[in-house]
N, C-alpha and C positions, 0 to 999 in steps of 0.2 A: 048382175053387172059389177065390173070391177071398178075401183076409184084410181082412177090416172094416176092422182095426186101424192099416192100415198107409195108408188111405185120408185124405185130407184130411175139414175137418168139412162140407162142403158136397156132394162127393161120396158121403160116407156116409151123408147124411139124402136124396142123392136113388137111391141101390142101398137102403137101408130103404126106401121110400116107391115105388120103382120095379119093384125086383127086381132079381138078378142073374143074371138069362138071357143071354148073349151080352156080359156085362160085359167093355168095352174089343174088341170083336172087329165090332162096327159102333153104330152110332147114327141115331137120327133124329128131325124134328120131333115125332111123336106122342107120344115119351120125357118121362121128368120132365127138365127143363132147371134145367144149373146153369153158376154161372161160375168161374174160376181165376186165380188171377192171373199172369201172364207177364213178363219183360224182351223187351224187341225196339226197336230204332231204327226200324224198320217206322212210315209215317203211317197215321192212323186215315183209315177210307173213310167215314167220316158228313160228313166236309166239315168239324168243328173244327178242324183244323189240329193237333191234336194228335198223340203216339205210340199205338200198340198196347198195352196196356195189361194185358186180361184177354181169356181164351180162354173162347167160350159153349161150353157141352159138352154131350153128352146119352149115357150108356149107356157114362161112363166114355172118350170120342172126340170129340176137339175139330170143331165144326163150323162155328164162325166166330169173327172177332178182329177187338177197334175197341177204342177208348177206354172206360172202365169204363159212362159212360153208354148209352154206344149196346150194350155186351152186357148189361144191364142192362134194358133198353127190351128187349130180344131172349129173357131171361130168362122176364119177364113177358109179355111178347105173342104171340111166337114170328113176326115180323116183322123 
């Protein structure tokens, strides 16, 4: 069992809101999606020219990284 507490506040409104069946041990689009914020000198792939910014997650397991927009858009859409 995982400890809430210890959870960032966006992860823990999506493990309330999702469950925590298999938290951090796989994820996928079907999941409640959330974002995190990350350092990385890494370029964003949406094509702004910017850096990597925030990591899109789902089930507690990062699944994709771009600039806050583009996980953002990804957040919301699931595209």
């Amino acid at each position: 069992m995982i400890d809430l507490n210890k959870l960032s506040k966006n992860a823990r409104s999506a493990a309330m809101r999702g469950g925590t069946s298999g938290w951090g041990q796989y994820g996928s689009d079907t999941q409640i999606r959330y974002m995190e914020e990350i350092k990385t000198r890494k370029r964003c792939r949406c094509g702004c020219g910017g850096r990597k910014t925030h990591v899109g997650m789902a089930n507690g397991v990062g699944l994709m990284s771009g600039c806050e927009f583009s996980v953002r858009r990804w957040v919301k859409e699931g595209e």
